[in-house]
C-alpha positions as CSV (number, residue, x, y, z in Angstrom):
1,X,0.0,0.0,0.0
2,X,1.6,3.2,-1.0
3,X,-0.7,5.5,1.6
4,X,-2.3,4.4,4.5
5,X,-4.3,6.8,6.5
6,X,-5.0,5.3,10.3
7,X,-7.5,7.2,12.6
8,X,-7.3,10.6,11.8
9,X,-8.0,14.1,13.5
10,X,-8.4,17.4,13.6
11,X,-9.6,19.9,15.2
12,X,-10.3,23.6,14.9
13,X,-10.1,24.7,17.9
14,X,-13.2,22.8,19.8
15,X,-14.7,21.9,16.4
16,X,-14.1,18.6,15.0
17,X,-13.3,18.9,11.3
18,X,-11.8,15.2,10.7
19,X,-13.1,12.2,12.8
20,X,-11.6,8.7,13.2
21,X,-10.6,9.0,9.2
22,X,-9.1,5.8,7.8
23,X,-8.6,4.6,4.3
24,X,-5.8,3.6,2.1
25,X,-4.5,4.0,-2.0
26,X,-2.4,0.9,-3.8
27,X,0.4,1.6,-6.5
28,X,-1.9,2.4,-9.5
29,X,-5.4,3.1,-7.8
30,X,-7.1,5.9,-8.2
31,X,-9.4,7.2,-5.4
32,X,-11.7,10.2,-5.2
33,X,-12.4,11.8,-1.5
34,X,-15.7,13.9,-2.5
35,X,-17.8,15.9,-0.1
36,X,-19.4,19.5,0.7
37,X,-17.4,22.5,0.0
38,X,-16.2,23.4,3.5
39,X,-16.4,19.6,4.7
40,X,-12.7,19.3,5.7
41,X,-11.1,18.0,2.3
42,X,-8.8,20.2,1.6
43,X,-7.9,20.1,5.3
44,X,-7.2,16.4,4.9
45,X,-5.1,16.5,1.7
46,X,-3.1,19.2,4.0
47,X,-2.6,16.8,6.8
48,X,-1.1,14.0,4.2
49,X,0.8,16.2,3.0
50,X,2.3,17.2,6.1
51,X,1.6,20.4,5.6
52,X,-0.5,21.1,8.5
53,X,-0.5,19.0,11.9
54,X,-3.2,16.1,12.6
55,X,-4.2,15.8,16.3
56,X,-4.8,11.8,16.2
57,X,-3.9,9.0,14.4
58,X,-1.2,7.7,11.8
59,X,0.2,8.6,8.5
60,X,1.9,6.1,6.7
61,X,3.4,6.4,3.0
62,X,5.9,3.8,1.2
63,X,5.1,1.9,4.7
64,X,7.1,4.9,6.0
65,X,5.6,6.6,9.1
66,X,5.7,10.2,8.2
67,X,3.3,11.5,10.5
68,X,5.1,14.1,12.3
69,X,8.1,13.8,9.6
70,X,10.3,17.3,9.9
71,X,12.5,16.2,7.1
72,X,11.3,16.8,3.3
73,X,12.8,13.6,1.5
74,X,9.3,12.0,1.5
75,X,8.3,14.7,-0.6
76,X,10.3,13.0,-3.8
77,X,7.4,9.8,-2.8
78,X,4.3,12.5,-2.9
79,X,3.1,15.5,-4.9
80,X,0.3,17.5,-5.0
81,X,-1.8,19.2,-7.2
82,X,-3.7,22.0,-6.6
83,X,-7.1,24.0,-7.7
84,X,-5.3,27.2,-9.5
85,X,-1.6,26.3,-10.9
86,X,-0.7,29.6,-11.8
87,X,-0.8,30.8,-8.1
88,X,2.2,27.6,-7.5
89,X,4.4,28.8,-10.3
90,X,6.7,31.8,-10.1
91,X,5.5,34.4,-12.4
92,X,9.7,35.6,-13.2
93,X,10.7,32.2,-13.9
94,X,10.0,29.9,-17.0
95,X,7.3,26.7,-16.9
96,X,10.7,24.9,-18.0
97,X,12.9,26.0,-15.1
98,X,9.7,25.7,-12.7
99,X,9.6,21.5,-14.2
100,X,13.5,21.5,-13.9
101,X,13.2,22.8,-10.3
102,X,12.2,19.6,-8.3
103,X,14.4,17.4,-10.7
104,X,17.6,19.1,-9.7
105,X,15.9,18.8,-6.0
106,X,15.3,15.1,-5.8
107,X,16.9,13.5,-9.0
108,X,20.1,15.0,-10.5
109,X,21.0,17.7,-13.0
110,X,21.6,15.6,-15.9
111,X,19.9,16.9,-19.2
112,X,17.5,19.1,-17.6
113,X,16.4,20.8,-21.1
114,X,16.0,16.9,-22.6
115,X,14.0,15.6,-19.5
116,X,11.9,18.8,-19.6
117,X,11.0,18.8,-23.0
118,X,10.3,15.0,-22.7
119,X,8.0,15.6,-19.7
120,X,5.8,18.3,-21.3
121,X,5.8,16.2,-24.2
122,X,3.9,13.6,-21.9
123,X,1.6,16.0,-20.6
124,X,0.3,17.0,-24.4
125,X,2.3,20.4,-24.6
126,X,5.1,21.1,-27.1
127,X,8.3,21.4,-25.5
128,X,8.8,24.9,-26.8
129,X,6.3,25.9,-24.0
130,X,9.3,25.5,-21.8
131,X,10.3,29.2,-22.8
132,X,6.8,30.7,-21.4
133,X,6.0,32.4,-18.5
134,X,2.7,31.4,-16.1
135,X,0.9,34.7,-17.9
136,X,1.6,33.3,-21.7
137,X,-0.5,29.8,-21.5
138,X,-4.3,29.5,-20.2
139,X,-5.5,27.4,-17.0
140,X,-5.6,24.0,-18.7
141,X,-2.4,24.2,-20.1
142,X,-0.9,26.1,-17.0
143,X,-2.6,22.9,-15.0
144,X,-0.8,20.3,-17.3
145,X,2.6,22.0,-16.5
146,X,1.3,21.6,-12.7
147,X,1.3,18.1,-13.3
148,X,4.2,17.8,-15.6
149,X,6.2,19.4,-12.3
150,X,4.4,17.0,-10.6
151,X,5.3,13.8,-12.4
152,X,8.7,15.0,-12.9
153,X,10.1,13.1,-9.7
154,X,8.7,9.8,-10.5
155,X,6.3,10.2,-7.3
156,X,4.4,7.2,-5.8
157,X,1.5,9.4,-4.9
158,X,-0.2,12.3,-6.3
159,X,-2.2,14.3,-4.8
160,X,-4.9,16.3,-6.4
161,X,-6.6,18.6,-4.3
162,X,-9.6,20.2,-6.4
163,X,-7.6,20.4,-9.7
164,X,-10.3,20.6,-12.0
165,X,-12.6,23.2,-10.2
166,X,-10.9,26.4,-11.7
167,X,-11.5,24.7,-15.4
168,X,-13.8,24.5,-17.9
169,X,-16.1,21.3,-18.2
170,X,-14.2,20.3,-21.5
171,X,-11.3,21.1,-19.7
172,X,-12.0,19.7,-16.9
173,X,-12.4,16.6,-18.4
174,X,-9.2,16.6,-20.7
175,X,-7.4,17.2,-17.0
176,X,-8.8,14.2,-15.7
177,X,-8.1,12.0,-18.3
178,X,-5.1,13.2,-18.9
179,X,-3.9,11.8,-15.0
180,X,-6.0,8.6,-15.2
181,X,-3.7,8.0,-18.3
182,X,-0.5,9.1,-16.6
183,X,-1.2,7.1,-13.0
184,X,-1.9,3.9,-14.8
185,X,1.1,4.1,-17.3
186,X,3.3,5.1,-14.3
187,X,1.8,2.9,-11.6
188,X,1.3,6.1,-9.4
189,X,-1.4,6.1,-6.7
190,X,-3.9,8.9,-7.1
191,X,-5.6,10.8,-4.2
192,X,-8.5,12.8,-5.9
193,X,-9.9,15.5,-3.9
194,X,-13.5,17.2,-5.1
195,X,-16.5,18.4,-4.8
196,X,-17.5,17.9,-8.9
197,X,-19.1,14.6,-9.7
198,X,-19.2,15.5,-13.4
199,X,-16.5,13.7,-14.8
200,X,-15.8,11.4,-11.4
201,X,-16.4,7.8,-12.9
202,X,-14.1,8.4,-15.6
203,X,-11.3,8.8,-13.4
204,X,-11.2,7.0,-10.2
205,X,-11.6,2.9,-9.0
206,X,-13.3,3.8,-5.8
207,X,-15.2,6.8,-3.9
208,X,-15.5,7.7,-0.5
209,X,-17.4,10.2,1.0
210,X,-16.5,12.9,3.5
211,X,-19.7,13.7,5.7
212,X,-19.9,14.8,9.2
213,X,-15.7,14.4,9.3
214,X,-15.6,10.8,8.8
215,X,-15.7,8.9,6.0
216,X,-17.9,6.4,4.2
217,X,-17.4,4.4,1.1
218,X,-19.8,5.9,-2.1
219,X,-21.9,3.0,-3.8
220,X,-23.8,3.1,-6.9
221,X,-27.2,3.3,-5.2
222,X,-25.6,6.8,-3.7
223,X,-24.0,8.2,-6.6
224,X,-26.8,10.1,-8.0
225,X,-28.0,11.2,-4.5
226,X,-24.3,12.8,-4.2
227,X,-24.4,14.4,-7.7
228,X,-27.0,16.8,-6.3
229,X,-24.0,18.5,-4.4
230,X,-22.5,19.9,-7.7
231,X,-22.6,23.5,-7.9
């Protein structure tokens, strides 16, 4: 199992935001967390990503314990994803040298332009588009970058925290195919974090539901009941 997520926590100060959650993601799986805006997703993909502190339970990744991790080596095993791409990117630097970034970080130096060019390639982007800026391309392609950068470490995880939800429907749907594709070519475990159903069943193997701060697995009897939450 490349995350496992034991018992999870969290308060706000006396309200509880996540309760008891548990769940897990295999090399290769996708899986969609969906819920209520304001339900304490975003707050979760936070926690797994160490980037804010649970109060309960156990965060495993790689079988790793990372829970209250202080170093940042894990990060090379997990990357996220987020709603608007073009707030993540340095608007002085180059898409290409904002891809090469995390390489030199985590990989090596080695043919930066040729693994660049290789990697937007993969994403459906010319690798001329390595010479832009965030201002010069528009959301979806800006988001494939995201995911290009993303991809670029050969992560075991990826995190997507609301990454179609700032796109277009057609868009939106190109984006999701687009990391269905890459996560089953690359064996990658997908966390998929939403509140639009619309393209949902395209993209993920299982659904669980975020209600009340704990979670509960999403059958087909309950999928059109959920759709209803779509804005």
């Amino acid at each position: 199992m490349i995350l496992d997520v034991q018992h999870v926590k969290k308060f706000f100060g006396t309200r509880l935001v996540l309760d008891d959650v548990s769940f897990g993601v295999d090399a290769g799986e996708c899986l969609a967390i969906v819920g209520l805006s304001g339900g304490g997703k975003s707050t979760l993909a936070k926690i797994i990503a160490r980037l804010i502190p649970c109060d309960g339970g156990k965060i495993f990744l790689c079988g790793e314990d990372i829970t209250h991790a202080n170093e940042n080596d894990f990060y090379r095993n997990m990357q996220m994803i987020f709603q608007s791409p073009e707030d993540s990117f340095n608007p002085r630097r180059t898409l290409g040298a904002s891809i090469a970034e995390p390489i030199k970080n985590f990989v090596g130096a080695d043919n930066l332009r040729g693994r660049v060019a290789k990697l937007l390639t993969e994403v459906g982007l010319p690798a001329a588009y390595a010479e832009r800026y965030p201002r010069e391309v528009s959301g979806g392609e800006c988001q494939r970058v995201a995911i290009a950068r993303a991809i670029s470490v050969a992560p075991k995880l990826l995190i997507c925290d609301e990454a179609t939800s700032a796109l277009d429907v057609t868009t939106a749907a190109q984006i999701v195919r687009l990391i269905k594709k890459l996560c089953a070519e690359k064996n990658i475990a997908c966390l998929f974090i939403t509140h639009d159903l619309t393209t949902l069943k395209k993209l993920t193997d299982r659904v669980l539901v975020l209600e009340g701060g704990r979670l509960k697995t999403l059958n087909e009897s309950d999928f059109r009941e959920v759709l209803q939450w779509n804005d």
